[in-house]
N, C-alpha and C positions, 0 to 999 in steps of 0.2 A: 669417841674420837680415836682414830688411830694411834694416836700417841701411845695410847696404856699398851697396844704390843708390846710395843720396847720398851717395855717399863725395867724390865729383868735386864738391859743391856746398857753397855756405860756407853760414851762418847766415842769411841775408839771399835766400837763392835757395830756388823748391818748395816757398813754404811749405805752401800746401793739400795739396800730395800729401804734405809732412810729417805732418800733421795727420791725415790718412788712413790714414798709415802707423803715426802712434802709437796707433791703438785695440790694436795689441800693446804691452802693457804693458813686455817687454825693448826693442821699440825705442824707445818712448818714453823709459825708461831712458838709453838708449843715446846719444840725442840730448842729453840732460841732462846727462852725466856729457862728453859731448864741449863743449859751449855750458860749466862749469864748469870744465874743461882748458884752455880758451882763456883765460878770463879769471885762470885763476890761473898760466898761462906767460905771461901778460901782466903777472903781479904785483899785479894787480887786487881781483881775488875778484869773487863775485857778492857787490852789495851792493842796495841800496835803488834807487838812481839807476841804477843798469845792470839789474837786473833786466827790465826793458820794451824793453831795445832789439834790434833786430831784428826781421823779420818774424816767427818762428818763436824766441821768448823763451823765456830760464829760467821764465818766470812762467806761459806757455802750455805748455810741458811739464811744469809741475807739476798745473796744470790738468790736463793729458792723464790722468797718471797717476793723481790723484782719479776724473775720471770713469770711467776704467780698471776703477777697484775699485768702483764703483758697479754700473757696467754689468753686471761680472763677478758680484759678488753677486745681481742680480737673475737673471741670468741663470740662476746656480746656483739658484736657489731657484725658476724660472719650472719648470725640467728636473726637479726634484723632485717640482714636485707632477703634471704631467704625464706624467710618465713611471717609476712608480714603481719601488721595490726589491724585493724579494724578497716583502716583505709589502707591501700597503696598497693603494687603490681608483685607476686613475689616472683624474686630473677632464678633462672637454672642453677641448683643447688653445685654447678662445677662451674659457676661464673667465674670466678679467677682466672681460668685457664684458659677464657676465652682470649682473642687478638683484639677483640672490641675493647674490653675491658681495661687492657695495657696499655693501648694507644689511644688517647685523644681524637687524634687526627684521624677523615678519612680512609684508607686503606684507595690506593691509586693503582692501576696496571701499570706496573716497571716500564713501559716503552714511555709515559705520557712526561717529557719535559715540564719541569719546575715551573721556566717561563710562564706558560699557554697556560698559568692556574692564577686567575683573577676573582678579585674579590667583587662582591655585586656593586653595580653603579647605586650611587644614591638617585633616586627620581628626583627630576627637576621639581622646583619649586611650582605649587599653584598658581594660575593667573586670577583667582580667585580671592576677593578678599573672605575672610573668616565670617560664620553667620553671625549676625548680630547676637548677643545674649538676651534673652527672654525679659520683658519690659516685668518693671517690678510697679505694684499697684501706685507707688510713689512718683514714677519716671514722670520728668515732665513728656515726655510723647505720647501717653496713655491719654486717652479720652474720660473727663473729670466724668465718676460716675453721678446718677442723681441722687438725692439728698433720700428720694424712697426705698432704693436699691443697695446701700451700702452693707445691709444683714444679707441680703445676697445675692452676690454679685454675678452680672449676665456673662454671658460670653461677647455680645456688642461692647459693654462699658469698658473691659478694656484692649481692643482693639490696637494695634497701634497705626498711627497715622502716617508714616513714613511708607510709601512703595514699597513692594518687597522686589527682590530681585531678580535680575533676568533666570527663566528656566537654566541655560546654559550652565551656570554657575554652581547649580544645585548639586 
């Protein structure tokens, strides 16, 4: 762990290389829980008034730790879309920077008025009614099979007896 560097250093010494050293999250930790050790064998505690003191503070190592999970989150989520799983496309490792990326929308040539940008028509409704749903061995419109046939069943027995539809409609 980083931490035992500055083992030989009190709270007030290396802050920058502290701060360097807390983008790891345990020693940031680490630092934290030592900066809280002091003030509570001090009989202290971290309160309001002492949390600022020192070069390298409870309050800058809480900080650390925030940005910690910050970072860490993007980062997790920068390596996902980059670098994908088992499945899925992986994107140009400077996709951020693309104009696709930032905008939603389009991209239009600056001459074409706002107006003349329409959304698609919905298509008229069917003249069509819907196909019937598939007759179920039960339906009374199914042709009753015979009594020898019921272990298994033809393709005549269940026919259904209704017309079917004009071609047109299909």
């Amino acid at each position: 762990m980083p931490r035992w560097i500055f083992y030989g250093t009190n709270r007030y010494e290396a802050s920058n290389s502290k701060i360097y050293a807390s983008l790891l999250p345990c020693t940031a930790f680490a630092f934290g829980a030592d900066i809280l050790s002091d003030y509570e064998y001090a009989e202290i505690g971290v309160q309001s008034f002492n949390i600022d003191q020192g070069a390298y503070s409870f309050r800058s190592c809480l900080n650390m730790l925030a940005f910690d999970a910050l970072f860490y989150f993007f980062l997790a989520w920068y390596c996902n879309e980059v670098i994908p799983a088992e499945f899925g496309v992986a994107k140009h490792p400077l996709f951020l920077f693309f104009p696709s990326y930032s905008s939603p929308l389009p991209r239009l040539p600056p001459s074409t008025p706002l107006s003349t940008i329409r959304h698609r028509p919905t298509p008229p409704p069917s003249p069509c009614p819907p196909p019937p749903p598939p007759p179920s061995r039960s339906s009374p419109w199914t042709r009753p099979s015979s009594p020898k046939s019921r272990s298994t069943p033809s393709r005549s027995s269940t026919r259904p007896l209704l017309p079917l539809l004009s071609t047109t409609c299909r």
